[in-house]
Structure formats: structure tokens, C-alpha cells
Kinemage of the C-alpha trace (Angstrom):
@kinemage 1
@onewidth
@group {chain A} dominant
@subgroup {mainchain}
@vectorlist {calphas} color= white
{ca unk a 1} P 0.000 0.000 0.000
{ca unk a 2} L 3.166 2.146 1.032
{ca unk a 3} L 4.512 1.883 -2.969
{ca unk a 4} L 1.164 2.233 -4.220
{ca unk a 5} L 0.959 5.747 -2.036
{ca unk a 6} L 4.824 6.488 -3.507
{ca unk a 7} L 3.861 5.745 -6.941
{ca unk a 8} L 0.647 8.242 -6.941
{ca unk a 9} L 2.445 11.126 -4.812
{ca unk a 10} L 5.410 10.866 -7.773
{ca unk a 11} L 3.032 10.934 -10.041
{ca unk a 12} L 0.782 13.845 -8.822
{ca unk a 13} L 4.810 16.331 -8.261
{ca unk a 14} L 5.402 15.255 -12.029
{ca unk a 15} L 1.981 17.011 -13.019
{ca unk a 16} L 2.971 19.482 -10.815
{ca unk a 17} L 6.046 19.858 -12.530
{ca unk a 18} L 4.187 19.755 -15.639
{ca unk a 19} L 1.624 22.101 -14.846
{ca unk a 20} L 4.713 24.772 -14.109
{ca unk a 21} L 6.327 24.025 -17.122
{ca unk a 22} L 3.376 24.554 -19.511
{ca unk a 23} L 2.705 27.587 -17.119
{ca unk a 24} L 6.627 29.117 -18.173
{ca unk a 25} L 5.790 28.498 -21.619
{ca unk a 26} L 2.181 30.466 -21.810
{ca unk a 27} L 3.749 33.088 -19.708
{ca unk a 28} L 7.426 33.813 -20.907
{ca unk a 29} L 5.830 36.106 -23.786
{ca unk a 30} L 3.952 38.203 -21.574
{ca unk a 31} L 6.510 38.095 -18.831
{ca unk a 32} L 9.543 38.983 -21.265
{ca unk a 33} L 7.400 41.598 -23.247
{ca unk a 34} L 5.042 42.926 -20.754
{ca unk a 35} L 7.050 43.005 -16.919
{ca unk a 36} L 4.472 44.925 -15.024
{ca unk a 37} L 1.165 42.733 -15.979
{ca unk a 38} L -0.635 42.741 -12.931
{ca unk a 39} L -2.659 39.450 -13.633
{ca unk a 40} L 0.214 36.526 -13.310
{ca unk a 41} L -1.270 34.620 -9.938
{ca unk a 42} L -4.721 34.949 -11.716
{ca unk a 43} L -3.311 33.611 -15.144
{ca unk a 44} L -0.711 30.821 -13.292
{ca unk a 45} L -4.558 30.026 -11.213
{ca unk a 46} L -6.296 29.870 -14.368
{ca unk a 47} L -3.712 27.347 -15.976
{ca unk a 48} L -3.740 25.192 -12.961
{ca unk a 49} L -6.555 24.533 -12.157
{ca unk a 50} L -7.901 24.059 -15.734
{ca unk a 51} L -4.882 21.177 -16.323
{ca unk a 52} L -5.438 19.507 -12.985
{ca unk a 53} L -9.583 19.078 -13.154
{ca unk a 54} L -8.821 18.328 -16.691
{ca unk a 55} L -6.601 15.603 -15.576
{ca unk a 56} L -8.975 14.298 -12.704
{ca unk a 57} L -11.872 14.369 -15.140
{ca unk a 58} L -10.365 11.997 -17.213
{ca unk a 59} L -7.759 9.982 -15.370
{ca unk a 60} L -9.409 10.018 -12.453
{ca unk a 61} L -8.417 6.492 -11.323
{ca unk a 62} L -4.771 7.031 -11.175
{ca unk a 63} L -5.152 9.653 -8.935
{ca unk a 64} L -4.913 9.900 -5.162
{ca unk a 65} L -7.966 10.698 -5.380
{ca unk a 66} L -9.955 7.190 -6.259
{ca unk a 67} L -10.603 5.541 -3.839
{ca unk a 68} L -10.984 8.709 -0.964
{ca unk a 69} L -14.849 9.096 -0.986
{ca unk a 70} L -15.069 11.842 1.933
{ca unk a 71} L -12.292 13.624 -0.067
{ca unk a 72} L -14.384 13.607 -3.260
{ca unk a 73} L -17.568 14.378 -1.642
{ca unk a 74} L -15.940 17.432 -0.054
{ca unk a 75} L -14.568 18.623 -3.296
{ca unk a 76} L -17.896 18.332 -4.129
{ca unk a 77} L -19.170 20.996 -2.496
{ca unk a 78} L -15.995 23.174 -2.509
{ca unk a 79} L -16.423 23.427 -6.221
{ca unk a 80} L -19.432 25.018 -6.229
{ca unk a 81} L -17.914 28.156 -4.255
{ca unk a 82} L -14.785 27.788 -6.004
{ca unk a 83} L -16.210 28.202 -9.857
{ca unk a 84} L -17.792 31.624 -8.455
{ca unk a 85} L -14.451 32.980 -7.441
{ca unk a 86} L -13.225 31.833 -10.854
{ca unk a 87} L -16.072 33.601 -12.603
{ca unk a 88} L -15.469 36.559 -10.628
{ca unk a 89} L -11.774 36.767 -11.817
{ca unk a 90} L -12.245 36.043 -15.226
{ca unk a 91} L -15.067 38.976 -14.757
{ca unk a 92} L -12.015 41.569 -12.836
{ca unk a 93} L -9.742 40.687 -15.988
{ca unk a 94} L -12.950 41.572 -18.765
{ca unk a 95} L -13.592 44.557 -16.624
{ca unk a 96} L -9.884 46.097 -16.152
{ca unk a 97} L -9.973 45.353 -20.135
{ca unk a 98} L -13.237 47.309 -20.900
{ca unk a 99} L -12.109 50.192 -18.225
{ca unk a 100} L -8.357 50.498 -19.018
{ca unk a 101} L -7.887 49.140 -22.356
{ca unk a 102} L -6.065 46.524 -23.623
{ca unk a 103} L -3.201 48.852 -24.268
{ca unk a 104} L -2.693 49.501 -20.499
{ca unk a 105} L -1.640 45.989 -20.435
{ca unk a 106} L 1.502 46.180 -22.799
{ca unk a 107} L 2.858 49.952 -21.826
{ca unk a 108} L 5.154 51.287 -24.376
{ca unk a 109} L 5.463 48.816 -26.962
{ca unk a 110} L 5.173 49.066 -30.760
{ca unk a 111} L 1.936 49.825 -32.093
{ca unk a 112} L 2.648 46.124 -34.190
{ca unk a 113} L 3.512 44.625 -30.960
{ca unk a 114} L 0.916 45.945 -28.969
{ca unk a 115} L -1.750 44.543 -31.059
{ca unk a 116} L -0.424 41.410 -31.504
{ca unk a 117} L 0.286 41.109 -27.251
{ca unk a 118} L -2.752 42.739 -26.299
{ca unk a 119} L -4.421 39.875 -28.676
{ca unk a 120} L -2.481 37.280 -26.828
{ca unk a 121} L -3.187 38.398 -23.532
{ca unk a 122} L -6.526 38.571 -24.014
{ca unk a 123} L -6.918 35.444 -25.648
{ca unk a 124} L -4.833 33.454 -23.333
{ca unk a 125} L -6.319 34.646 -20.123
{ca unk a 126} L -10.019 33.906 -21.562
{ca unk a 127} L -9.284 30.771 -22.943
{ca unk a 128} L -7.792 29.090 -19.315
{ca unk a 129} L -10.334 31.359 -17.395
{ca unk a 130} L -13.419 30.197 -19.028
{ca unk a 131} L -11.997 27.083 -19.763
{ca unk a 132} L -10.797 26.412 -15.594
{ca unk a 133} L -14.778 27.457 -15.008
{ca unk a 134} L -15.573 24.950 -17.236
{ca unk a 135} L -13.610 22.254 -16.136
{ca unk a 136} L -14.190 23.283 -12.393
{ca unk a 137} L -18.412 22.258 -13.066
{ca unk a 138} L -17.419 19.287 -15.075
{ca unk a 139} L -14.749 18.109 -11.961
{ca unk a 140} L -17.820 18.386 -9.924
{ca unk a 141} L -19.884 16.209 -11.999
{ca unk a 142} L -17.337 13.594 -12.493
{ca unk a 143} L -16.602 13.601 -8.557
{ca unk a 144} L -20.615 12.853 -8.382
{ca unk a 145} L -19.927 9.815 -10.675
{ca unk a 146} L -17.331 8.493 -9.007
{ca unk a 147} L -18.798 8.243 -6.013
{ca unk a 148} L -21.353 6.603 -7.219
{ca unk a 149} L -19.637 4.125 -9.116
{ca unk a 150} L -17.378 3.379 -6.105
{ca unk a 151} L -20.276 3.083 -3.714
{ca unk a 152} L -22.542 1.118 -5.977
{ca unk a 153} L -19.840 -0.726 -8.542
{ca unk a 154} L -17.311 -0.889 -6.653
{ca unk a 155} L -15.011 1.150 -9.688
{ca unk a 156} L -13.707 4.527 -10.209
């Protein structure tokens, strides 16, 4: 049982690692271009948590989460307060956009380059935000399911 618990907590550092990696890569544009964005905890959030409940929505049962029924029932009901904060900081990002402009974003940069980071930004931020919201209601759903299954199957 001791391996087993070895092999899943390697498992769940090396999405971790992952999950940083793909993070560096999204965000080395913006960070080498644009220094001062103000939204990186929101946008490494946004990245996170849409690869991880991506992850447990699908490979649920090789996570350390399969057999733990208390732990997905909790999550559970977590989610449901959690998707709201995500909503409400994809809805801060769509609002400092309509107030300030995309061009507040990217300071003094070319008028080409603006465009094209402003476009990236934008694009970038939406796509994880909406798509972490997303994932976040499905996560919920599949937690449901495997609860179920576990309880009533006796499977993940």
C-alpha cells in the first residue's frame, strides 16, 4: 500500500512539474514583453486549475484521489464556491480590459507589438479562465460519478 501511495504522490509532483512548465511556456511572452502585468497569480490560477480538473476528469483512477470518498464528496461541495471565485476573476480581468484598455496591459510597446500582445493576452487569459470554469463544473460532476460508481460498482 506504502509503494502504491509512492507511486501516486510521484506521479501527482510530475503534473505538478508539468503544470509549471506549460505555465513558463504560456507566460514567458507576456513576462519577457510585458514586466508589469498585474494578472500573473490569476493567469498561473487559471492554468492550474484548468490542467489539474482536466486531468482528474479523465484519469481520475490514477489519482490519489480514487478511492478517498469523503475527499471527493468534499470537493464536491468546494467546487461550487470555487467556480464563483473563478467567474469573478475572469469577470475583474474583462472589466480592467473594458475600463483600461487593452493597451494599459503592454505599456510602451510598438503599435505592431501591442496589437499582436494585447491579442495574446486577451486570448490566453479567456481561454484558461473560461476554460478552468468549465472544467471546475465538469470536476464536480465527475466527482458525483465516481462516487457513485465506487459506492454502488465498486469502480472509479
Amino acid at each position: 500500500m506504502e509503494k502504491k501511495n509512492s507511486i501516486a504522490l510521484r506521479i501527482e509532483l510530475a503534473w505538478l512539474l508539468f503544470t509549471l512548465l506549460f505555465f513558463g511556456v504560456i507566460a514567458a511572452p507576456i513576462y519577457l514583453k510585458v514586466p508589469s502585468f498585474p494578472f500573473y497569480w490569476t493567469n498561473l490560477l487559471f492554468v492550474a486549475v484548468f490542467i489539474t480538473a482536466t486531468r482528474y476528469i479523465f484519469f481520475l483512477s490514477g489519482t490519489f484521489l480514487a478511492r478517498r470518498q469523503l475527499l471527493k464528496i468534499a470537493f464536491i461541495f468546494l467546487t461550487i464556491p470555487f467556480i464563483f471565485f473563478l467567474v469573478s476573476q475572469v469577470h475583474l480581468f474583462q472589466t480592467f480590459l473594458d475600463e483600461q484598455g487593452p493597451q494599459s496591459l503592454v505599456g510602451n510597446l510598438p503599435l505592431t507589438e501591442e496589437t499582436q500582445m494585447s491579442g495574446y493576452i486577451q486570448t490566453e487569459m479567456l481561454l484558461f479562465g473560461v476554460g478552468s470554469v468549465i472544467a471546475m463544473g465538469l470536476f464536480a460532476f465527475r466527482m458525483l460519478l465516481s462516487v457513485w460508481r465506487v459506492h454502488n460498482h465498486k469502480t472509479v
